[in-house]
matplotlib code that plots the C-alpha trace (Angstrom):
import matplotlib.pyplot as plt

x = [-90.7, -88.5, -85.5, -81.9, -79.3, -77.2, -73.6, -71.7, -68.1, -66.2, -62.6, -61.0, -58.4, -55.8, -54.3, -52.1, -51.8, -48.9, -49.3, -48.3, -49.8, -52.8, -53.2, -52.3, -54.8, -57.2, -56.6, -56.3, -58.9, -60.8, -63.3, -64.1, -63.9, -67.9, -69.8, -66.9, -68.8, -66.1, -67.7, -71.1, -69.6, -67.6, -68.2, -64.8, -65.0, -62.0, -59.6, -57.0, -54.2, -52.8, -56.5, -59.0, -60.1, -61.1, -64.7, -64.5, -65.9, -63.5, -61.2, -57.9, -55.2, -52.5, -52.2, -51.9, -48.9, -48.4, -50.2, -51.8, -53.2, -56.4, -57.9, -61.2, -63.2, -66.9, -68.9, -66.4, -63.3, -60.0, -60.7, -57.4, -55.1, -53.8, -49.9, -49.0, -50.5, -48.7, -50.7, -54.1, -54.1, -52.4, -54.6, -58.2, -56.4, -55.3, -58.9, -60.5, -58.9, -59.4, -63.1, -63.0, -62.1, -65.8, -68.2, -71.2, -74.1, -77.6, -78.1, -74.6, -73.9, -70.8, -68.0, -69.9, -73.0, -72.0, -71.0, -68.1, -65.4, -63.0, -60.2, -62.1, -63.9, -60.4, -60.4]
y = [-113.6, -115.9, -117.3, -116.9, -119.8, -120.5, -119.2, -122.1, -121.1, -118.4, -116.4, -115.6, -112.7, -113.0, -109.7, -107.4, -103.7, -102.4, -105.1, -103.6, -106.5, -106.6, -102.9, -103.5, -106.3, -103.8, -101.0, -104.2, -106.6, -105.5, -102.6, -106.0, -108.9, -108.8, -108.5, -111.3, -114.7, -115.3, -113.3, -114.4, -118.0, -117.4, -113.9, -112.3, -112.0, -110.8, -111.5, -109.4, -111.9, -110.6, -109.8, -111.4, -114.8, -117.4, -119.2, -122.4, -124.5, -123.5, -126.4, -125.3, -127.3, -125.6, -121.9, -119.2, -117.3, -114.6, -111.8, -111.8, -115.2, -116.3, -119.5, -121.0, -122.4, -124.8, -125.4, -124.4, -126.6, -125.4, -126.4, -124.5, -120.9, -118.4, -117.3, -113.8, -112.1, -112.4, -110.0, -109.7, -111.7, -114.5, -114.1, -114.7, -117.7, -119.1, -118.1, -120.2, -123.1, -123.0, -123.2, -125.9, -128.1, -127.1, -129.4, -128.5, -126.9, -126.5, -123.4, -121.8, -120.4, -121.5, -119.5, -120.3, -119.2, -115.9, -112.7, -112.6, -111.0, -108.2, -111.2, -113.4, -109.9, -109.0, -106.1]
z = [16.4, 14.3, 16.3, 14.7, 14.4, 17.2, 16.1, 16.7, 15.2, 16.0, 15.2, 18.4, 18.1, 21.1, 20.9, 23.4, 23.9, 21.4, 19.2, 15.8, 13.8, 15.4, 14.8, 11.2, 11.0, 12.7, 10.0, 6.9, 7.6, 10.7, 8.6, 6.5, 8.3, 9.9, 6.3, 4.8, 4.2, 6.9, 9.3, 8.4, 9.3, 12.5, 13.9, 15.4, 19.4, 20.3, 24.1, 25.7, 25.8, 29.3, 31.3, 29.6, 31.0, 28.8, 29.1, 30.9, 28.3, 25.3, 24.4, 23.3, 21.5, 23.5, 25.1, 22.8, 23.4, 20.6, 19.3, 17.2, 17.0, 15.3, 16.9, 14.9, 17.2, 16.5, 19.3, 21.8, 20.3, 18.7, 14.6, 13.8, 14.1, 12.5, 14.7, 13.7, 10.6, 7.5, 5.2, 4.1, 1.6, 3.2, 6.2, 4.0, 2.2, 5.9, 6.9, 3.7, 4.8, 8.2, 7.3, 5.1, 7.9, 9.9, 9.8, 7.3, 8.8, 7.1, 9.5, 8.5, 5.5, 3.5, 1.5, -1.6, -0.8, 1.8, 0.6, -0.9, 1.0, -0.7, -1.1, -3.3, -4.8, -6.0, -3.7]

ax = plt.figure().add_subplot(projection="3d")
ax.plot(x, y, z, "-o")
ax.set_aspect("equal")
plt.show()
Protein backbone atom coordinates (compact mmCIF):
# COMPACT_ATOMS: atom_id res chain seq x y z
CA UNK A 1 0.00 0.00 0.00
CA UNK A 2 1.83 3.23 -0.82
CA UNK A 3 0.60 6.24 1.33
CA UNK A 4 -0.51 9.53 -0.54
CA UNK A 5 0.76 13.07 0.40
CA UNK A 6 -0.93 14.81 3.02
CA UNK A 7 -3.01 17.74 1.13
CA UNK A 8 -1.88 20.56 2.98
CA UNK A 9 -3.48 23.63 0.87
CA UNK A 10 -6.73 24.04 0.14
CA UNK A 11 -9.41 26.57 -1.90
CA UNK A 12 -12.26 27.16 0.40
CA UNK A 13 -15.42 28.37 -1.55
CA UNK A 14 -17.88 30.39 1.00
CA UNK A 15 -20.90 30.38 -0.87
CA UNK A 16 -24.83 30.98 -0.11
CA UNK A 17 -27.99 29.66 -1.47
CA UNK A 18 -29.06 32.16 -4.50
CA UNK A 19 -25.76 33.28 -5.10
CA UNK A 20 -25.74 34.05 -8.87
CA UNK A 21 -21.91 34.20 -9.03
CA UNK A 22 -21.29 31.24 -7.31
CA UNK A 23 -23.66 29.52 -9.70
CA UNK A 24 -21.92 31.11 -12.54
CA UNK A 25 -18.55 30.07 -11.16
CA UNK A 26 -20.25 26.62 -10.74
CA UNK A 27 -21.33 26.39 -14.51
CA UNK A 28 -17.56 28.44 -15.56
CA UNK A 29 -14.92 26.95 -13.64
CA UNK A 30 -16.40 24.37 -11.31
CA UNK A 31 -16.57 21.24 -14.39
CA UNK A 32 -12.60 22.20 -14.43
CA UNK A 33 -11.28 23.33 -11.45
CA UNK A 34 -10.42 19.45 -9.76
CA UNK A 35 -8.16 18.21 -12.94
CA UNK A 36 -6.55 22.14 -13.04
CA UNK A 37 -2.87 21.98 -11.77
CA UNK A 38 -4.85 24.22 -9.29
CA UNK A 39 -6.79 21.61 -8.13
CA UNK A 40 -4.03 19.12 -8.01
CA UNK A 41 -2.38 21.87 -5.59
CA UNK A 42 -5.22 22.89 -3.34
CA UNK A 43 -8.35 20.73 -3.76
CA UNK A 44 -11.72 22.86 -3.55
CA UNK A 45 -13.75 21.92 -0.25
CA UNK A 46 -16.48 24.00 -0.29
CA UNK A 47 -18.72 25.89 3.16
CA UNK A 48 -22.23 27.08 3.26
CA UNK A 49 -21.60 30.61 4.45
CA UNK A 50 -24.84 30.88 6.65
CA UNK A 51 -24.80 26.83 8.29
CA UNK A 52 -21.72 25.49 7.78
CA UNK A 53 -19.30 25.72 10.84
CA UNK A 54 -15.83 26.21 10.22
CA UNK A 55 -13.01 23.75 11.73
CA UNK A 56 -11.54 24.92 14.87
CA UNK A 57 -8.08 24.97 13.77
CA UNK A 58 -8.50 27.19 10.44
CA UNK A 59 -6.77 30.55 10.95
CA UNK A 60 -8.59 33.24 9.09
CA UNK A 61 -7.31 36.77 8.36
CA UNK A 62 -10.77 38.12 9.08
CA UNK A 63 -14.44 36.64 8.59
CA UNK A 64 -15.56 36.13 5.23
CA UNK A 65 -18.60 37.97 4.55
CA UNK A 66 -19.59 37.76 0.81
CA UNK A 67 -20.32 35.11 -1.62
CA UNK A 68 -18.64 34.06 -3.36
CA UNK A 69 -15.25 34.24 -1.69
CA UNK A 70 -12.21 32.06 -2.35
CA UNK A 71 -9.96 31.81 0.69
CA UNK A 72 -6.42 29.78 -0.03
CA UNK A 73 -5.56 28.19 2.86
CA UNK A 74 -1.85 25.96 3.76
CA UNK A 75 -1.85 24.04 6.61
CA UNK A 76 -4.91 25.44 8.11
CA UNK A 77 -3.83 29.39 7.65
CA UNK A 78 -5.34 32.12 5.39
CA UNK A 79 -2.35 32.46 2.34
CA UNK A 80 -4.92 34.80 0.49
CA UNK A 81 -8.72 35.33 -1.18
CA UNK A 82 -10.51 35.71 -3.95
CA UNK A 83 -14.02 38.41 -2.93
CA UNK A 84 -16.62 37.94 -5.52
CA UNK A 85 -15.76 36.32 -8.92
CA UNK A 86 -14.84 38.53 -11.60
CA UNK A 87 -14.74 36.14 -14.65
CA UNK A 88 -12.97 33.14 -15.43
CA UNK A 89 -10.24 34.31 -16.70
CA UNK A 90 -9.60 36.77 -14.01
CA UNK A 91 -10.40 34.13 -11.41
CA UNK A 92 -7.32 31.56 -12.76
CA UNK A 93 -4.98 34.60 -13.00
CA UNK A 94 -6.07 35.68 -9.21
CA UNK A 95 -5.78 31.89 -8.53
CA UNK A 96 -1.95 31.83 -10.13
CA UNK A 97 -1.01 34.27 -7.92
CA UNK A 98 -2.49 33.23 -4.98
CA UNK A 99 -0.28 30.09 -5.37
CA UNK A 100 2.82 31.66 -5.84
CA UNK A 101 2.71 32.97 -2.48
CA UNK A 102 2.64 28.97 -0.95
CA UNK A 103 5.44 27.78 0.36
CA UNK A 104 7.29 25.05 -2.04
CA UNK A 105 6.58 21.57 -1.33
CA UNK A 106 8.60 18.50 -2.71
CA UNK A 107 5.30 16.44 -2.08
CA UNK A 108 3.04 19.02 -4.01
CA UNK A 109 3.16 19.54 -7.41
CA UNK A 110 3.56 23.08 -8.89
CA UNK A 111 1.79 25.08 -11.80
CA UNK A 112 4.72 24.25 -13.93
CA UNK A 113 4.82 20.79 -13.48
CA UNK A 114 0.66 19.98 -12.99
CA UNK A 115 -1.72 19.73 -15.70
CA UNK A 116 -2.32 22.54 -17.25
CA UNK A 117 -5.61 24.00 -16.58
CA UNK A 118 -8.01 25.22 -19.69
CA UNK A 119 -6.76 29.08 -18.80
CA UNK A 120 -3.10 28.58 -19.42
CA UNK A 121 -4.36 25.76 -22.32
CA UNK A 122 -5.99 28.68 -24.03
CA UNK A 123 -9.29 27.18 -23.49
Amino acid sequence: MIAAPAISAELLMFEDDGCVWCARWDAEVAPDYAESSHGQIAPLRRFDLRRDPLPDDLELKSRVRYTPTFVLVDDNREVGRIMGYPGRDIFWTQLDALIARIEPDENRPSLTTAAATPYQAGV
